[in-house]
C-alpha positions as CSV (number, residue, x, y, z in Angstrom):
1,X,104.7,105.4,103.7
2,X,102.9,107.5,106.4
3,X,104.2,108.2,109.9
4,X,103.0,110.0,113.0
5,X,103.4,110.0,116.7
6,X,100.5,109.9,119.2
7,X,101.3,111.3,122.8
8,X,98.4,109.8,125.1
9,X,96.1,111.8,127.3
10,X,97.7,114.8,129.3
11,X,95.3,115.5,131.9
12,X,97.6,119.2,132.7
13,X,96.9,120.9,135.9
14,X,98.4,122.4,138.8
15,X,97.0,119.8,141.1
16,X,100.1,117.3,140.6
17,X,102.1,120.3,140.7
18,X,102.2,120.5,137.0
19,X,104.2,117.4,136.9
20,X,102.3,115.9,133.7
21,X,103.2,119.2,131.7
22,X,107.0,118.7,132.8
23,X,106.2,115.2,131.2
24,X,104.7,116.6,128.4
25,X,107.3,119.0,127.8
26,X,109.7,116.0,127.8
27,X,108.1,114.6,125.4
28,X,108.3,117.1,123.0
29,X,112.4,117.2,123.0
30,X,112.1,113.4,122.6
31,X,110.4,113.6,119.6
32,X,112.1,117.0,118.2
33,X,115.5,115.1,118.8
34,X,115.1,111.6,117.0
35,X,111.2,112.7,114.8
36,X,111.5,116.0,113.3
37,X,111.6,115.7,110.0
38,X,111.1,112.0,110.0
39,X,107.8,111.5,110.9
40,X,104.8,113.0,108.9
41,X,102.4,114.4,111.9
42,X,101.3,114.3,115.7
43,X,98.4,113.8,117.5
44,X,97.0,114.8,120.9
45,X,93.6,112.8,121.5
46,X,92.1,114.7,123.9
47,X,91.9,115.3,127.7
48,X,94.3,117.6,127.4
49,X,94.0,120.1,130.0
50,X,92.2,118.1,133.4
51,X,90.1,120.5,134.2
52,X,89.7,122.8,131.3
53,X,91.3,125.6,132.9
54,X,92.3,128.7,130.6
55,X,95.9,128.5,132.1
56,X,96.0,125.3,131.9
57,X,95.2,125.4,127.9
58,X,98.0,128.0,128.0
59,X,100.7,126.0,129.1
60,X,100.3,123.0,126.8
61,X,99.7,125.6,124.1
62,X,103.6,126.8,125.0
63,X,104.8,123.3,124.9
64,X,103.2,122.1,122.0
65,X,104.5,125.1,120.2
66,X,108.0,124.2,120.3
67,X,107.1,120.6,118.8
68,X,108.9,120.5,115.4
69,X,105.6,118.9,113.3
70,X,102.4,119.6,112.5
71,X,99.9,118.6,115.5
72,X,96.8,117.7,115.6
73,X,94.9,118.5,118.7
74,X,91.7,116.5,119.7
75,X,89.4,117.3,122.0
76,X,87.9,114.7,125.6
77,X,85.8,114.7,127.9
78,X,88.3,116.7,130.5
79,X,88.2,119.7,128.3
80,X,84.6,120.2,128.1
81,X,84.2,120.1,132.0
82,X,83.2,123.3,131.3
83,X,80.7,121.7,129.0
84,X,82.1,123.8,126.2
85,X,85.0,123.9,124.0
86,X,85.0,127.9,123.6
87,X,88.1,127.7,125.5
88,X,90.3,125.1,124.1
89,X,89.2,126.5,120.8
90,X,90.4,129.5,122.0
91,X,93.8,128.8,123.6
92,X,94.5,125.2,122.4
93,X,93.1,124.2,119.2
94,X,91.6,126.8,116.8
95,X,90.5,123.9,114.1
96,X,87.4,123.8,112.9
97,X,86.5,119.9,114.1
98,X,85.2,117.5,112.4
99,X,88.0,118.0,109.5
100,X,89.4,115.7,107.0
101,X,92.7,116.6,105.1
102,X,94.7,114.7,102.8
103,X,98.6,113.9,104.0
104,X,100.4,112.5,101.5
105,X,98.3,110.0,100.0
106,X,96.4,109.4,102.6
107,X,92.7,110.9,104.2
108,X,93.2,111.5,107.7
109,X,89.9,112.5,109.5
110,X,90.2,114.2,113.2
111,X,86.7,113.9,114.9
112,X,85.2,115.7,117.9
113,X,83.3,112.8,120.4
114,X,82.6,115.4,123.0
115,X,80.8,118.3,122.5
116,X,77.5,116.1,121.8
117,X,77.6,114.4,124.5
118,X,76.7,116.1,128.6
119,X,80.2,116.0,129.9
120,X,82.1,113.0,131.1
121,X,82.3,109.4,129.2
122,X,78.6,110.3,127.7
123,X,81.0,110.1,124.4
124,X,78.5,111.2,121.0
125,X,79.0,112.0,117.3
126,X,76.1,113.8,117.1
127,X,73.3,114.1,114.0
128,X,75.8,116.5,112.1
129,X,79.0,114.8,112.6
130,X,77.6,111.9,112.0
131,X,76.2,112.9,108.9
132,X,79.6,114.5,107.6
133,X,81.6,111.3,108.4
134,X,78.9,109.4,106.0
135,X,79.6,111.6,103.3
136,X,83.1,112.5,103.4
137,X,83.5,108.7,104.1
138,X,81.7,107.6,100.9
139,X,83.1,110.7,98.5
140,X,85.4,110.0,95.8
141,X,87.6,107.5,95.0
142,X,88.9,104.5,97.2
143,X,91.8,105.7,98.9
144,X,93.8,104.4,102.5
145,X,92.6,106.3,105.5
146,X,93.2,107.3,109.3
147,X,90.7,108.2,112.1
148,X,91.4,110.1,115.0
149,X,89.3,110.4,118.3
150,X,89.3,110.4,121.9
151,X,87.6,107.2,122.4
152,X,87.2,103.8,120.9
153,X,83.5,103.3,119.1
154,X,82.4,100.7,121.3
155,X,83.0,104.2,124.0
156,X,79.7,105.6,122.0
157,X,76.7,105.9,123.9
158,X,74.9,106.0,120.8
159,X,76.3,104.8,117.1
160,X,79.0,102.2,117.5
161,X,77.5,99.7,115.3
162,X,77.3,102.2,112.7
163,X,80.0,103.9,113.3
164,X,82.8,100.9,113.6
165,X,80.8,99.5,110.0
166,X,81.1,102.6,108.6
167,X,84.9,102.2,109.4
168,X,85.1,98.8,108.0
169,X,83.7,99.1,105.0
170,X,85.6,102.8,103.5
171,X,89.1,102.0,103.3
172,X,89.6,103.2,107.2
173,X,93.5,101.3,108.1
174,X,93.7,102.7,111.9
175,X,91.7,104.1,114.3
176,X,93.9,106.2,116.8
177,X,93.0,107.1,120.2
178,X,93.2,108.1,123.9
179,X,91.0,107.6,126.9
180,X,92.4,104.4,128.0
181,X,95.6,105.5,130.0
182,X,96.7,102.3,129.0
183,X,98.6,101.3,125.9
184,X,96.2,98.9,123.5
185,X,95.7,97.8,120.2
186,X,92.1,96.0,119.1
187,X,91.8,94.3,115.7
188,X,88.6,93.9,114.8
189,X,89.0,92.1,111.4
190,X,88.5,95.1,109.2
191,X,90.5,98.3,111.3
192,X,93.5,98.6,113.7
193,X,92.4,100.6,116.6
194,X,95.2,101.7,118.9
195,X,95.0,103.3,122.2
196,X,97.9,105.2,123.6
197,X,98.9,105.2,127.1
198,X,97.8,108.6,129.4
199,X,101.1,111.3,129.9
200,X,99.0,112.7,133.1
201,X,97.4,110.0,135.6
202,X,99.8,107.6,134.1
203,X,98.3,104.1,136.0
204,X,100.7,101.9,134.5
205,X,104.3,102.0,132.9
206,X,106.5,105.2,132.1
207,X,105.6,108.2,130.0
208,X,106.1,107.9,126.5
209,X,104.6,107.9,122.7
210,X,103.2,105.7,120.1
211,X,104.9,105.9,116.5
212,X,103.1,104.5,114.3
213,X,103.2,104.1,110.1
214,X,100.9,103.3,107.2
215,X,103.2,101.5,104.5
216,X,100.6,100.0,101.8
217,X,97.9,98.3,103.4
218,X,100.6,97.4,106.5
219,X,99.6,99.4,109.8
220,X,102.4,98.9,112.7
221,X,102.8,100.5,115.7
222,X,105.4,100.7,119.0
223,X,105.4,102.8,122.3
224,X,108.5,104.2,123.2
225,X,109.5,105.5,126.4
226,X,111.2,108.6,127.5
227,X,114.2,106.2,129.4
228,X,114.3,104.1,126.4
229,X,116.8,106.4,124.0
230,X,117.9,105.8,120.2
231,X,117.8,104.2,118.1
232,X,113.8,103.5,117.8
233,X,112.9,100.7,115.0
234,X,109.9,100.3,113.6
235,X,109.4,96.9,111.3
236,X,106.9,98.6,108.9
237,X,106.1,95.6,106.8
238,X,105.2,92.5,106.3
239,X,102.3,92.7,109.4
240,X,102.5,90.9,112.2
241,X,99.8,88.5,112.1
242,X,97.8,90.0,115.1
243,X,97.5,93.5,113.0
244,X,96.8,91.6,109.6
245,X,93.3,92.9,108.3
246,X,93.1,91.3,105.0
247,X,94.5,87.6,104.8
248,X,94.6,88.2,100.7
249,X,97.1,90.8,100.8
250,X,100.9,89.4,100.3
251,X,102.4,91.9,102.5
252,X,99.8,91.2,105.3
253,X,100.1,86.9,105.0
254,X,103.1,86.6,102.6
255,X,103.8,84.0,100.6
256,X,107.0,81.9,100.0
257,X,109.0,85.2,100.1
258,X,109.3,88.1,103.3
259,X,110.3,91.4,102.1
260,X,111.3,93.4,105.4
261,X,110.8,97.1,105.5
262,X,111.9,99.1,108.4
263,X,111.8,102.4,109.7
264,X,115.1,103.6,111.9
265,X,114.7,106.6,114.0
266,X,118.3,108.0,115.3
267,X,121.6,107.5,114.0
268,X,122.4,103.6,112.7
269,X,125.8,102.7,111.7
270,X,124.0,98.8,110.5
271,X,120.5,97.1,110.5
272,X,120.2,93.5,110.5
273,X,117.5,91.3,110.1
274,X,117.0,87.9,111.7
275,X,114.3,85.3,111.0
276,X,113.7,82.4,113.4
277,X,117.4,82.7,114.8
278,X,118.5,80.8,112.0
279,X,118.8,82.9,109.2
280,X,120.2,86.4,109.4
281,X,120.8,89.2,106.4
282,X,121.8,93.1,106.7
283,X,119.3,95.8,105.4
284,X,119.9,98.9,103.0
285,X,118.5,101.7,102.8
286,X,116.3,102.6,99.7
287,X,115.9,105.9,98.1
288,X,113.2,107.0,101.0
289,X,115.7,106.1,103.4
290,X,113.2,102.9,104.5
291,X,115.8,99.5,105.3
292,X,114.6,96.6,103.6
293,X,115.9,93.1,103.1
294,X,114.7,89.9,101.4
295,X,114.3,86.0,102.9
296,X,113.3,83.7,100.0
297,X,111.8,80.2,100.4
298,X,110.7,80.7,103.2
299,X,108.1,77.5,104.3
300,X,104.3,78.0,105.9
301,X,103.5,78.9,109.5
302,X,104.5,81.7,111.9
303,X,108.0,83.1,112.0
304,X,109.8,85.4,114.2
305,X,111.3,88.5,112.8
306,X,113.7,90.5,114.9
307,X,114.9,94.0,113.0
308,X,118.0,95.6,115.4
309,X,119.8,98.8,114.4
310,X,123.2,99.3,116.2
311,X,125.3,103.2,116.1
312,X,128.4,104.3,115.8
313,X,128.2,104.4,119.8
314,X,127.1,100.4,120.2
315,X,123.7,101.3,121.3
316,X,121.2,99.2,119.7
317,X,117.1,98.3,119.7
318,X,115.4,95.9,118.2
319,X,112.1,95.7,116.8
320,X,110.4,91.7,117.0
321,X,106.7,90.9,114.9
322,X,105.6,87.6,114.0
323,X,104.9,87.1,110.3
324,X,102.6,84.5,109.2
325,X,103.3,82.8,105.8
326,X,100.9,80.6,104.0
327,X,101.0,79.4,100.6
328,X,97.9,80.6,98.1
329,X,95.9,77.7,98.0
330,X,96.0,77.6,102.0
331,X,95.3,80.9,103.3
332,X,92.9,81.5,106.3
333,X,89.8,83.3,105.5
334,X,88.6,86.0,107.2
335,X,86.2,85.6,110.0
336,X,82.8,86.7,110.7
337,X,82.7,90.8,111.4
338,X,81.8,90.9,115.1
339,X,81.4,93.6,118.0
340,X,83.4,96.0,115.1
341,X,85.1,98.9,117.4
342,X,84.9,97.1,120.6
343,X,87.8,96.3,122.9
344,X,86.7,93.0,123.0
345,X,89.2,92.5,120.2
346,X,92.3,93.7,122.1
347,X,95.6,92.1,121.5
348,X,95.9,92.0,125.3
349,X,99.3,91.6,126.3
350,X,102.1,92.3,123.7
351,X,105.4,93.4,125.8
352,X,107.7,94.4,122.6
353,X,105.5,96.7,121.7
354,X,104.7,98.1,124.9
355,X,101.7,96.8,126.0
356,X,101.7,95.4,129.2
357,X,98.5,93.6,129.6
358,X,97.2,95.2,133.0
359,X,95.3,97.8,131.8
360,X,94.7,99.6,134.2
361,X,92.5,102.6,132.9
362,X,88.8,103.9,133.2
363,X,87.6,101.0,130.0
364,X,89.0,98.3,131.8
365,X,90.1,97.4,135.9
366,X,91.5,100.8,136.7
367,X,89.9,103.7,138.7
368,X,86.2,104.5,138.7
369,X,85.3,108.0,137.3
């Protein structure tokens, strides 16, 4: 199992009266109190500082030093206004980018979609990079993998096509990303991408994170916001059918049988599962500390699942995916690849998870540029 949190876009600077950095800073205690030690890595995706300012660099750099995991810090368009990087590099982010390291058992490549590009969305790999992802993409052994970058490939002003099938065909699980400022989650058949909402310029909901976890070939993913307290679950497998990449895999499109994992951040004094709210069954904890339960005989079609962990204190959350089961001879077969990367894929409107459907952002019906 791999686990991370993704903040969204910060957009810092002293125009709102540094109110997104207060958010920021927020943040940061919300995920030191119920994620330390719980989750494997964070991300920042880029547009970090709004106008790459030095002191602006300097103040997320304070704040993001008090984070208690390793962060990954991505460049966007906003901190190359200067149309450089020398000083997030600098003051933010000393990283050598593009860069692929291993976390647990899993690649994780963090990509730089900026610096090739002439300022604003002109979003670019570049010659280089490009070159780089092609070989580090096709080295070695078959193993799960993560991309980061500010923008979805279908962003690209040059390169989606090749980029998204590049994607598709090496193993890549998830795609995470910014830009948006609005929460969003695209399935293109082959990769989860997932977009999470903006911290600064929020244009719709409250401030919050993604979490987010790898567990086999299962990708899921929630937002949580800052009002919305512990415990945080996480159903980490089987898939819900709108993430499910490979209609083969057992633990994507089960069979007969659901085994439920689960991920519970906070204290938990019980975990229960309930399918269909007809059949209900307590979790335990296995040796990694994940909750998992069993339903047998279960028949074909789509079925609710509602994971809730309850403390000592009667505070509860729930977690809700719906599974799809279909026996062997009958499973669905995947359809033709299409518009790979694009947004045209989007789940759209998915409220438990925290995706509200309006979408109001620079991809979709928000503010122009």
């Amino acid at each position: 199992m791999l686990r991370w949190l993704q903040f969204g876009d910060l957009h810092v600077c002293e125009g709102d009266g540094w109110e997104s950095l207060d958010r920021f800073r927020r943040l940061v205690d919300e995920a030191n109190r119920g994620l330390a030690g719980r989750v494997d890595f964070a991300v920042l995706p880029g547009d970090n500082a709004n106008h790459a300012q030095p002191e602006e660099f300097r103040c997320i750099a304070e704040v993001a030093g008090r984070l208690r995991l390793p962060l990954h810090i991505l460049p966007g368009d906003h901190d190359f206004e200067a149309g450089h990087l020398d000083t997030f590099r600098a003051l933010l982010a000393p990283a050598p980018l593009p860069r692929a390291e291993t976390i647990g058992d899993t690649q994780c490549l963090f990509l730089d979609i900026v610096s090739a590009g002439s300022g604003g969305p002109d979003f670019r790999l570049g010659a280089a990079q490009t070159a780089w992802l092609h070989r580090t993409l096709q080295q070695g052994e078959a193993q799960r993998r993560l991309v980061f970058m500010h923008a979805f490939p279908g962003d690209l002003r040059d390169g989606c096509e090749e980029i998204a099938a590049l994607f598709a065909r090496s193993g890549v699980a998830y795609v995470g990303t910014g830009h948006t400022h609005y929460n969003d989650l695209l399935n293109d058949g082959h990769v989860i991408y997932g977009a999470t909402r903006s911290t600064g310029e929020i244009e719709e909901g409250a401030p919050g994170f993604s979490v987010s976890a790898l567990d086999g070939d299962v990708v899921s993913w929630r937002f949580k916001t800052l009002e919305s307290g512990w415990p945080f679950v996480l159903v980490t497998s089987p898939s819900d059918w709108r993430l499910a990449t490979d209609t083969q895999s057992r633990t994507q499109v089960p069979e007969a049988a659901i085994m439920v994992r689960a991920e519970v951040f906070g204290a938990s004094s019980s975990v229960t599962a309930r399918l269909d709210d007809a059949r209900e069954t307590a979790l335990t904890q296995d040796g990694d500390g994940v909750w998992c339960a069993r339903f047998e005989d279960v028949a074909d079609g789509l079925h609710r699942l509602d994971v809730t962990a309850t403390d000592a204190g009667g505070q509860s959350d729930t977690d809700r995916i719906e599974v799809l089961v279909r026996k062997a001879r009958e499973r669905p077969k995947r359809p033709p690849s299409l518009a790979l990367g694009r947004d045209v894929h989007s789940v759209r409107v998915w409220p438990h998870k925290g995706i509200p459907g309006g979408r109001l952002g620079p991809n979709a019906n928000g503010r122009k540029w």
